[in-house]
N, C-alpha and C positions, 0 to 999 in steps of 0.2 A: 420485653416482648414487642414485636411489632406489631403495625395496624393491619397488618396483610394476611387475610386467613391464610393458614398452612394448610399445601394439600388439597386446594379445593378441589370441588367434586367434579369429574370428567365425562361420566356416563351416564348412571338414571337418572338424575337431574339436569342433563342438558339434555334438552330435546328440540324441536322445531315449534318453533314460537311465532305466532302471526306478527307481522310488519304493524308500528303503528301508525299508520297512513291506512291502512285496509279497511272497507268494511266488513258488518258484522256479519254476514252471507261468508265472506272467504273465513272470516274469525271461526266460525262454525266450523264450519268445513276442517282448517286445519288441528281446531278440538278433537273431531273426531279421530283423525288422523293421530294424534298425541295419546290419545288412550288404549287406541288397540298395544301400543308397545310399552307403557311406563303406567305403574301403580300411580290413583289419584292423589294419594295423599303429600305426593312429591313433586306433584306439577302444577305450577299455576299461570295461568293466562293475565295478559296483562292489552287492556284494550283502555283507552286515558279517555275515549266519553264514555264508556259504560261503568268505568271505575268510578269516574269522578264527577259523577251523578246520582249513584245509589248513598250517599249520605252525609250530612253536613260537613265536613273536618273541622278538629278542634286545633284552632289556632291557639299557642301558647306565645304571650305577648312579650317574654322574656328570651325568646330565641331567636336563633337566626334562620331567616327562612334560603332557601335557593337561590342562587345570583344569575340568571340568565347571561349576562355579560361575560363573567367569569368560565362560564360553563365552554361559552362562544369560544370565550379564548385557548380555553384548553384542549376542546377539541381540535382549535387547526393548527396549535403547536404538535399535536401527538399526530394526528391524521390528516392532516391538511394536504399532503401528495399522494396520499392512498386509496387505493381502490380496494372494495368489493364490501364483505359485511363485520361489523364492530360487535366481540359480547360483550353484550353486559349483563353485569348481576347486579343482586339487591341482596344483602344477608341484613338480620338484624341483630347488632352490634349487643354484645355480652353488658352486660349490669343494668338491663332493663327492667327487668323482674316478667320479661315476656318474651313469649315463642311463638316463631316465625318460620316461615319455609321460604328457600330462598326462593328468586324471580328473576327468570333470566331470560331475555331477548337478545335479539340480531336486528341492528340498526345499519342501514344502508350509508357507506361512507361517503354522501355526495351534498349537495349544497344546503339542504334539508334537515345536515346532520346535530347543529346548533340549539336545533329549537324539537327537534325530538329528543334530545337527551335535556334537554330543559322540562319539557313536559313529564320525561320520566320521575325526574328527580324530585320534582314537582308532590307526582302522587309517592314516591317513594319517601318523602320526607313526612306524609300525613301521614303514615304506615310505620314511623320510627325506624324504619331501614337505611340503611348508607348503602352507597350506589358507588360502584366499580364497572371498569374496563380491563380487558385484555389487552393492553397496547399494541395491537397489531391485529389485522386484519385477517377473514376466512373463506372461504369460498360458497360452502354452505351454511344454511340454518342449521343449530344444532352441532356443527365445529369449535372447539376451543381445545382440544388437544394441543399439544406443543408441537407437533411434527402437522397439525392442520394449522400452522400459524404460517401465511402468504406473503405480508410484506410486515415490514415493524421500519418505522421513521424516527425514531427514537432510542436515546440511551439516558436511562432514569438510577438513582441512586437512592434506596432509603433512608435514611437517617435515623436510629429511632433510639439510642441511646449514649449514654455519654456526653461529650463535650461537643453540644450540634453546632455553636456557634465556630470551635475551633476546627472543627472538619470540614466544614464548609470554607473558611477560610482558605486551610489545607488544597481544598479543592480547585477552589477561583485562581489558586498563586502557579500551582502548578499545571490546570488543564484552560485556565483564560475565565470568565463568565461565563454562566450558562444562558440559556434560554429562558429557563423560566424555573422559579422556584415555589414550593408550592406546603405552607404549612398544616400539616394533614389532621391538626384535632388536640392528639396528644401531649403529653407533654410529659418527662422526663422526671424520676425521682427528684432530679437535683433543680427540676421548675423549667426546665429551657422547653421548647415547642419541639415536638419532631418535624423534620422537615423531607420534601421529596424533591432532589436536583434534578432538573431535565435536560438534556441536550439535544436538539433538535439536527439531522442530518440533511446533508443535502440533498438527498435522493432517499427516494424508500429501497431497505436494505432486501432482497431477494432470494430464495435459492440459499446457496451455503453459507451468503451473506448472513442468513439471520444467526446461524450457529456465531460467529461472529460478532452480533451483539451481544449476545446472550454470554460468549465468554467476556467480552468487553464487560459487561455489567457486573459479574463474577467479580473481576478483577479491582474495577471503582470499590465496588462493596468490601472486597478484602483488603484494601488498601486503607479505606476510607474509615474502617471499622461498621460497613452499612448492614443490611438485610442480605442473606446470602442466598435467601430464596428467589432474590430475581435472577440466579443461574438459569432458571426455565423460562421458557418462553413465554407459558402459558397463567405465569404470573400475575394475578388480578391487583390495581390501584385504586385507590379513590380517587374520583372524579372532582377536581377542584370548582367549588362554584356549589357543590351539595352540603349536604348537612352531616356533619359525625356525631352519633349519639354513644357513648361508652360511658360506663362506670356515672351513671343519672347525671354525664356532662353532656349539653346539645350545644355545639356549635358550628362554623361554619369550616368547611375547607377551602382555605385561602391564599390566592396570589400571589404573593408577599413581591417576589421579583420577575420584571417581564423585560426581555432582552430579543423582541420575537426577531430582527435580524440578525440573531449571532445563529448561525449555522456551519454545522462542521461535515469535512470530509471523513468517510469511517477509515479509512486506511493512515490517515493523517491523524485521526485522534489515537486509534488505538496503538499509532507510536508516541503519541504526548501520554498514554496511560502507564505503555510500558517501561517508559523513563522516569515517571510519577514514583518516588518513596513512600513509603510506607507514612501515613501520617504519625502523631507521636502518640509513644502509648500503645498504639496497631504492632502486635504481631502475627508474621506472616505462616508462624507453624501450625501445621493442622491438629486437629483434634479429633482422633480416629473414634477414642471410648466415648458412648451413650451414656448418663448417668443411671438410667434408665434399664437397657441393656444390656448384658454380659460382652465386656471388647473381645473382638475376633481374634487377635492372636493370645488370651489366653484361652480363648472356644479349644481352637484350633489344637492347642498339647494340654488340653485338660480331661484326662478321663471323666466317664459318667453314668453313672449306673441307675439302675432302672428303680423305681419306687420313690423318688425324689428325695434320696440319701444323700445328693451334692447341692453345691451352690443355686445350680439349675437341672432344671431337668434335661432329661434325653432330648425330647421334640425342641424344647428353646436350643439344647449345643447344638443339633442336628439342623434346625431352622437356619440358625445363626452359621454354620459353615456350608450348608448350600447354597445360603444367601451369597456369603461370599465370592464364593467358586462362578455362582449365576454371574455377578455384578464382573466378573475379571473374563469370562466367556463375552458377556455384552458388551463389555468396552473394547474389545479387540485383543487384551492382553495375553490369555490362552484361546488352544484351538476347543472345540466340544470336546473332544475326544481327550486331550487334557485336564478341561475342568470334572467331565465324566469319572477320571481317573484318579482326582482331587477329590471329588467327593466320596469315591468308593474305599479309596484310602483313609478319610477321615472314620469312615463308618466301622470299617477293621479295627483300628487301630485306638479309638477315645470311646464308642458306645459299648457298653456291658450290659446285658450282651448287644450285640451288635439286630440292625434291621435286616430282615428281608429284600434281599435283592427287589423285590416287585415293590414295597412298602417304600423305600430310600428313591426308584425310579419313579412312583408317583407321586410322591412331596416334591421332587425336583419338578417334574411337570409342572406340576402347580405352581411351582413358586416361581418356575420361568414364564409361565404364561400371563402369572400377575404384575410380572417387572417389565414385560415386555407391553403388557398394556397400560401403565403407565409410564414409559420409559421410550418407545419408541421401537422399530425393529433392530434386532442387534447388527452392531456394524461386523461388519465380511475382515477376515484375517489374511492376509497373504501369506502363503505357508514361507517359511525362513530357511535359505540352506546355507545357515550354520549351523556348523557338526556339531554332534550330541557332545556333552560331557568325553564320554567314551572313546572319541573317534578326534578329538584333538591332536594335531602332531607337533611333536618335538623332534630335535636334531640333535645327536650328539655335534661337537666342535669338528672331532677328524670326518666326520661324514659330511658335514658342511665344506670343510677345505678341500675334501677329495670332491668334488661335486664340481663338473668342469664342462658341463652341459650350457650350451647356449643361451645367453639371457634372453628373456623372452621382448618380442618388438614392441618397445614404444608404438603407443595407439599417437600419441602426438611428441615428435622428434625437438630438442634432446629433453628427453624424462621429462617433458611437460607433464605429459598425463601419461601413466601407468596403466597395461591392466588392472583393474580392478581399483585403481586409485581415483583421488575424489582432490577436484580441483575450484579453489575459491576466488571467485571475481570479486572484488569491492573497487566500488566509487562513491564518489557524495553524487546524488541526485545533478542529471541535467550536464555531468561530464562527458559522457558521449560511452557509456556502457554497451547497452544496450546494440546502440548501430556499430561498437567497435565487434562487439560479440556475433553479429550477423554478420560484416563483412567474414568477419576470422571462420563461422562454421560454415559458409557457404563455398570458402576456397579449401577448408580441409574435405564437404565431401564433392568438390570434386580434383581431391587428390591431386590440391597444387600448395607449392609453400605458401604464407604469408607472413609478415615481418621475421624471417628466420624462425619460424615452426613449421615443422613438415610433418604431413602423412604419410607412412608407407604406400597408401592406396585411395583411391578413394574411400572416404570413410558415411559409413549409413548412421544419418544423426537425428534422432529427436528434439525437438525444439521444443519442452513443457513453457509456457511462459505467459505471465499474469498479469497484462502491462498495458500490451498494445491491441485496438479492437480488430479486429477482421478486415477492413475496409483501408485502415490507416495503415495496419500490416502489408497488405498489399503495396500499400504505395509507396512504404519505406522500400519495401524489396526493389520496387520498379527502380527506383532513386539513388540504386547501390552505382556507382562507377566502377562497376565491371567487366572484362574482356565478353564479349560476348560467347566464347568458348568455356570461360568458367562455370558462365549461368548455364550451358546448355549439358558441361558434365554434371552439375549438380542437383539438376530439376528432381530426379526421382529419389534421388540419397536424402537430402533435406527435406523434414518435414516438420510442420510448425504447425501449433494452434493458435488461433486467436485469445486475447484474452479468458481467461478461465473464471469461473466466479465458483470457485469450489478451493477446501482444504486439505492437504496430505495425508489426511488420516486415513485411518483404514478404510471408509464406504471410498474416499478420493482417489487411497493408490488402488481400487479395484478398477477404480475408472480409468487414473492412467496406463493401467498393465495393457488393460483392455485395450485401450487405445493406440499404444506400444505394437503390442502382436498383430492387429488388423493393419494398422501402419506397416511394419515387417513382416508378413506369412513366414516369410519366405529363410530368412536368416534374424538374426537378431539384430539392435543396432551397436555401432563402436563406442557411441556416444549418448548419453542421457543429460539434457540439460532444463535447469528448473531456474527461469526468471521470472522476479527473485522470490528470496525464500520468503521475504516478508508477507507476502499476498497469498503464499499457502503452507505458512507455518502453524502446526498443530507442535504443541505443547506438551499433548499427552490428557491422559483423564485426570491430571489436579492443573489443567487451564496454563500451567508457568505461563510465560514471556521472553522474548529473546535474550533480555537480560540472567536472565534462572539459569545454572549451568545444566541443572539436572532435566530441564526441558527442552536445551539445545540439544543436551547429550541423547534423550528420549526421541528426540526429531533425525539426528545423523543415524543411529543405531534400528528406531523401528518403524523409522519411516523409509530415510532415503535408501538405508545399505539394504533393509526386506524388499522396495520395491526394484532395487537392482540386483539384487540375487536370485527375486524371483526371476527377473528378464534374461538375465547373464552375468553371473559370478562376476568375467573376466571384462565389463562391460565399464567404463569410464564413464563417471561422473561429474560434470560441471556445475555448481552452485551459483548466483551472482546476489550479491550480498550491497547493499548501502555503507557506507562509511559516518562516523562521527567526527565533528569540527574537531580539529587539534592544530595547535599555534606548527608554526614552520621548524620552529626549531624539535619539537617534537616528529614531526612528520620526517625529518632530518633524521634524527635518532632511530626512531624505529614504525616504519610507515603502517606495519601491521598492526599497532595498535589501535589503525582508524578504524578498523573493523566493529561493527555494531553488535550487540551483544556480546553475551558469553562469553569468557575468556576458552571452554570448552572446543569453540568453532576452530581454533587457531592451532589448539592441539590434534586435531583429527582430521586435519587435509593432509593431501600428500604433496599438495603444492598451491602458492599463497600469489595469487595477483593484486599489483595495488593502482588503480589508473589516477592520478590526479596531477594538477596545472599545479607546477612549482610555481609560475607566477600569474597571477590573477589577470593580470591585463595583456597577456601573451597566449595566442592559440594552443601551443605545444602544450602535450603530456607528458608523465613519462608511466612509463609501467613498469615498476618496481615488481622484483621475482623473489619468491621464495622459495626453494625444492627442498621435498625428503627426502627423494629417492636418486639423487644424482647433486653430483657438484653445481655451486652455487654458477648465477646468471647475473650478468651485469644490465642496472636496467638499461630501457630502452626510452629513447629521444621519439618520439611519433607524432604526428600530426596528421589531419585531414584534409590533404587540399588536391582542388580539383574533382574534389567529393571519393576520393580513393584514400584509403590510408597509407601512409610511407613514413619510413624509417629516418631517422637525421642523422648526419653524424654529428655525434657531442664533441667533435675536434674544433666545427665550425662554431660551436655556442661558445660564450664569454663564461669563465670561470672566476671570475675576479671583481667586483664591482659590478653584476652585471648589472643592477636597477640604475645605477646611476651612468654604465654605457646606453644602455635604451634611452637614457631622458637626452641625452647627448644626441644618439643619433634623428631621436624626435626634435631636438633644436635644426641640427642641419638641414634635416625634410623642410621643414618651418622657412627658412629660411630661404632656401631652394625654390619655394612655392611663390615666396615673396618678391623675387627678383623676376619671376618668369610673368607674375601679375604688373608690376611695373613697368615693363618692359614696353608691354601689351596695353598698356592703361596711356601711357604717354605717348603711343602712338596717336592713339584716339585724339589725342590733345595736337596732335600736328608734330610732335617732337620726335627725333630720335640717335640715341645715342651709341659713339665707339664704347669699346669695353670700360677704355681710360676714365671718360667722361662721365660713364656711369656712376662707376666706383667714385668720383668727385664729389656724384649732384647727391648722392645716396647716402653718403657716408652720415653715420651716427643717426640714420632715420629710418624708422619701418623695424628698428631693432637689428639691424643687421651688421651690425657693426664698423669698424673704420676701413679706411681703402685698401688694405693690403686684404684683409676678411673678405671683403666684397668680391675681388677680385678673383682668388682661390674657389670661390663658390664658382663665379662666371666660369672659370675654368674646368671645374667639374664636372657643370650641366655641359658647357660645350662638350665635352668628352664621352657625354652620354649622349649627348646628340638631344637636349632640351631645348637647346642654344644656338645656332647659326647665324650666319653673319651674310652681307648684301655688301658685295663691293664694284667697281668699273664700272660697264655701263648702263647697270641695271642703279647705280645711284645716281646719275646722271637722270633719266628717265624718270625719276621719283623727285625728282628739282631740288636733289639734296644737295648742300656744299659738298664739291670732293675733299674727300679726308685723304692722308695719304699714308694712315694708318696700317699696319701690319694686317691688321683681320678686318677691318669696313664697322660697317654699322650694324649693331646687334638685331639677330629676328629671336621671334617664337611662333610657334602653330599660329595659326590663323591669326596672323598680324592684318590691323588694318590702318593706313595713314591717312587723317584728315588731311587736306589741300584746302588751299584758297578760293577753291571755285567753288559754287552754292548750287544747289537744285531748286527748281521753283516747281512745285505742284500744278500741273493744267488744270485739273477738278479745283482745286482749295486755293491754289495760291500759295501755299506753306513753303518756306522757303527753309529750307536744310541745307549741312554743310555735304560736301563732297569727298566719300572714302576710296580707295585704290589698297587693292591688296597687295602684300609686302611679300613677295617669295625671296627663301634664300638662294645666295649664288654658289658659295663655297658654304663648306661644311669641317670641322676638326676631325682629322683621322685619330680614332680611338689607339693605335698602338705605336704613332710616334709621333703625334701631335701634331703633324702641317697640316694644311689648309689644301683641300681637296674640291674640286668643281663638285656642285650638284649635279646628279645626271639628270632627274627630272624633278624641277621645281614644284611640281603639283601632288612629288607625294613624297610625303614627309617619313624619317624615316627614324627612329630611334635606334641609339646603337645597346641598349639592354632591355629593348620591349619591341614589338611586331610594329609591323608596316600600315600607315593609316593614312 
């Protein structure tokens, strides 16, 4: 069993509790206030000088009292970024031989918060009570429902049976250290301590985020073999640093490990969770039957007749399948009018005799308004239009081959993306997704090719996508290099959200349809795109992971294809998905296995993108193609330069050796660099050399190898124009010996020649050598190699790079 009451109380027992900082004027007051709406015998006030003044406590000199320290600590691990108000409770722990009602307040999350829950715990330990929090924060007094939970900074695990030392192990190897670990009292048939893992977030989790923790915690727990009650939010812990009194054991809850700067990102752990194995021993299958309870699917085809002649009675089968029908209506899975039809059919068909229509509609009332007031409001279904049963078409063969009607137009040219087809982007992180995917839909809608994919038309696109903020959005868009006629056809066709902090589930695709049709009145769009799936991947109502096929398969079927058949049947879907590490030769063999998750994803696109750098220390991409619905595509060579993406031809790239042609041509550049610095270096020194001489003074030094090497280089850069040469009477003027050499004496950019004469400073006296700059006279003609006049010495001219 665990130490975390099940179920705790949500309504007459929380009420609005005085702050303990107040005086007893406001205490009064909010007394009053507390009794008009809640029976006495359920509400208690808690004021720490008027408590803990009315009489002695009896100190037991055998236990352990409150740790202030501890308590400190705990609280700025769990609340330390959060705002607004903390519950807490006080229950008194089972095997005391005494009864208590519990006592719960609302503590303000601000610098104060250390030493009022110290004081609480304080009077709550003279009381035999153990003391709990909500780990997340509420707006108001009197708030602890799961859906009134505001922000939560934390992801916690219980531990409370088994092998704790070996799951915790389990845990550190595969998700890092935590933050902080915390042994809660108990301890284990087999002697080992329960324990409580915490992981501290880097930011308080908001909004849809918390759903997010809370299946995050789901998942640790099932993995870990932990408490599966921290699925809810409104899950109460013990407060480390108080006292556990159970089974006439008092002692403290305790510390054990403090890691307070290890902090995690939530999108980044909850892919370290979902790559997390089951630990050993942990199985991941569910367990539908209550021992307790009659299981639903024998409810479901069990007759049952009246006077409690079967297993169960009428009211329990009847309970028990509206229960059901309630929970598959709440979770989005049927519409009302289906689970209505579910239960009216259960009640024909298994009660003898059967309820009254009015009698079967008020048990369901009821039992929906009890699920719903602990469960939250039900999430919104979007209706599906896939055809009934009924209304499925088949083809015979010859009606297929006589069928000579026109194929219907590619939304993106050739068989990119189909009507109604669903197309999957993967990269690894930070390959250029993201911006490659914004250049690409911003020239589809304004109905121009990009790297050999065309639109018919301008095409109208939604941009769903959960990545980039509002601000930073803006400015990638500003930063696209594109014609200025693209951005101007595509201003109103594209449309893009800032990042989202919400999940694809049913309350989220109500959000996006919404946001869909306000976006489009007017027509629908060609295009649906959701970046990426990771940041609004729902699972379904058993939590899976991208890893689960059955929760990819749940996420393509009743997420993305219902929110796109609610918009547009014939409406194209773009997905963009992360990639997993695989060796080269792997990625060689078959590139769409980098795909993350699911092997389910790979089966159900209608076309497969793969972006990533065959070589690491090289810019280019390539984007590997997959198609279903059209003959296969040879990838594609891409890169970014100039801040535009363009296409390469793979005729131009090396097929053969190519790591060790790059290291080759990175010697020549090397090398190249080295001659044009020498050059330039020994002018400064007063020297300067014919080509011949060079190649003499140089040989076997600076790495550049012997005089024929040397030479072949000099001849290169001259041909590129790095190189020039000063000959006639411009060497004469420089007081050089005439050489009577073929080409003169070597130049580079801004050559400068010491001379014999000296400068003397008026002010200092400082006496310096004297420079004269080195213009070239002739220059090598790049396509038959003579020696060409300079036409203006003053500006240098490169023959494979611009004019400077």
């Amino acid at each position: 069993m665990s130490d975390t009451p099940e179920d705790p109380p949500e309504t007459g027992d929380m009420r609005k509790e005085a702050d303990m900082a107040q005086d007893d004027d406001r205490q009064n007051e909010s007394d009053k206030d507390c009794d008009e709406g809640a029976p006495k015998e359920n509400l208690v006030h808690f004021n720490p000088w008027r408590d803990f003044n009315d009489a002695a406590p009896e100190i037991d000199v055998f236990g352990d009292e409150p740790d202030p320290e501890q308590i400190a600590q705990f609280m700025e691990v769990v609340f330390g970024y959060s705002e607004g108000l903390i519950p807490v409770r006080s229950f008194i722990d089972k095997g005391q031989g005494i009864d208590g009602r519990p006592h719960n307040i609302w503590i303000d999350a601000d610098d104060a918060v250390a030493d009022k829950m110290a004081t609480f715990a304080t009077w709550a330990a003279r009381e035999g009570a153990a003391v709990y929090v909500i780990p997340g924060t509420v707006a108001e007094p009197g708030q602890a429902r799961a859906a009134e939970i505001l922000q939560m900074q934390t992801v916690v695990v219980d531990l409370d049976t088994g092998d704790i030392a070996a799951k915790r192990a389990h845990l550190e190897r595969h998700l890092g250290a935590p933050t902080m670990v915390v042994e809660s009292g108990g301890v284990t048939p087999e002697g080992q301590r329960k324990a409580h893992v915490w992981w501290k977030l880097t930011e308080p989790a908001e909004g849809s985020d918390i759903a997010r923790v809370t299946r995050l915690r789901g998942g640790i727990a099932a993995k870990a073999g932990g408490d599966m009650h921290f699925r809810s939010a409104h899950q109460p812990i013990r407060v480390a640093g108080s006292v556990y009194y159970k089974n006439n054991l008092k002692t403290q809850v305790r510390i054990v490990e403090m890691n307070a700067d290890h902090e995690r990102d939530l999108a980044e752990f909850i892919e370290a969770v979902t790559e997390m194995p089951p630990a050993p021993g942990v199985s991941l299958q569910p367990e539908f039957a209550h021992p307790d309870k009659p299981a639903v699917d024998e409810v479901l085809v069990t007759p049952v007749r009246e006077g409690a002649a079967d297993d169960w009675s009428r009211f329990e089968g009847a309970s028990a399948a509206i229960g059901h029908f309630i929970r598959m209506v709440h979770e989005g899975r049927l519409s009302k009018d289906a689970g209505w039809e579910g239960i009216c059919g259960y009640n024909a068909a298994m009660l003898r005799p059967e309820w009254s229509v009015e009698r079967l509609k008020r048990e369901s009332e009821r039992l929906w308004a009890l699920h719903v007031e602990k469960n939250g409001p039900p999430l919104v279904r979007l209706d599906s239009g896939a055809p009934s049963p009924d209304e499925l078409p088949a083809f015979s063969l010859g009606a297929l081959l006589d069928d000579t009607s026109p194929m219907p137009a590619d939304i993106i040219a050739p068989r990119v993306l189909t009507p109604g087809g669903l197309l999957v982007l993967g990269g690894a992180p930070k390959v250029g997704k993201s911006d490659l995917l914004i250049s690409w839909l911003v020239h589809m809608a304004a109905g121009q090719p990009f790297l050999g994919f065309t639109p018919p038309r301008p095409l109208r696109i939604f941009y769903l996508q959960a990545e980039i903020q509002y601000h930073y959005l803006r400015e990638r868009l500003r930063q696209i290099a594109l014609p200025p006629e693209i951005l101007a056809a595509a201003r109103d066709t594209f449309v893009a959200t800032p990042k989202l902090k919400l999940l694809l589930d049913d309350e989220g695709s109500v959000q996006a349809a919404r946001a869909i049709q306000t976006a489009f009145p007017e027509a629908p769009p060609d295009i649906i795109c959701v970046d990426p799936i990771r940041n609004l991947f729902d699972g379904g109502p058993d939590g899976g992971g991208e890893n689960d096929n059955t929760a990819v398969m749940f996420f393509l079927k009743h997420r993305v294809e219902v929110l796109r058949d609610h918009i547009d049947p014939e409406c194209g879907v773009i997905l963009v998905h992360h990639t997993r590490k695989l060796s080269k030769h792997q990625v060689k063999e078959d590139p769409f296995l980098a795909l993350s998750g699911a092997s389910a994803l790979r089966g159900f696109y209608t076309t497969g993108l793969i972006l990533h750098r065959p070589d690491e220390d090289a810019s280019e991409r390539k984007l590997e193609i997959e198609l279903r619905n059209g003959p296969a595509l040879e990838p594609k060579l891409i890169d970014k330069r100039g801040g535009e993406w363009v296409e390469i031809n793979p005729m131009n790239e090396r097929l053969v050796r190519a790591e060790a042609g790059a290291k080759h041509d990175a010697e020549r550049d090397r090398k190249g660099g080295v001659i044009v610095h020498l050059v330039s270096e020994q002018a400064e020194q007063g020297k300067m050399f014919t080509l011949s001489q060079f190649a003499a003074k140089f040989e076997n030094k600076g790495s550049l190898g012997g005089q024929t090497s040397i030479r072949e280089r000099l001849h290169v850069l001259a041909t590129k124009g790095y190189v020039k040469f000063v000959r006639g009477e411009q060497v004469r003027e420089l007081g050089l010996k005439r050489d009577r050499s073929k080409f003169g004496y070597l130049c580079v950019r801004d050559m400068r020649l010491r001379t014999d004469r000296e400068l003397v400073d008026s002010e200092t006296g400082e006496v310096s050598p004297a420079f004269v700059r080195v213009l070239p006279s002739d220059y090598m003609c790049p396509q038959s190699g003579a020696l060409l006049p300079v036409e203006n010495p003053e500006v240098w001219v490169d023959q494979d790079g611009d004019d400077t």
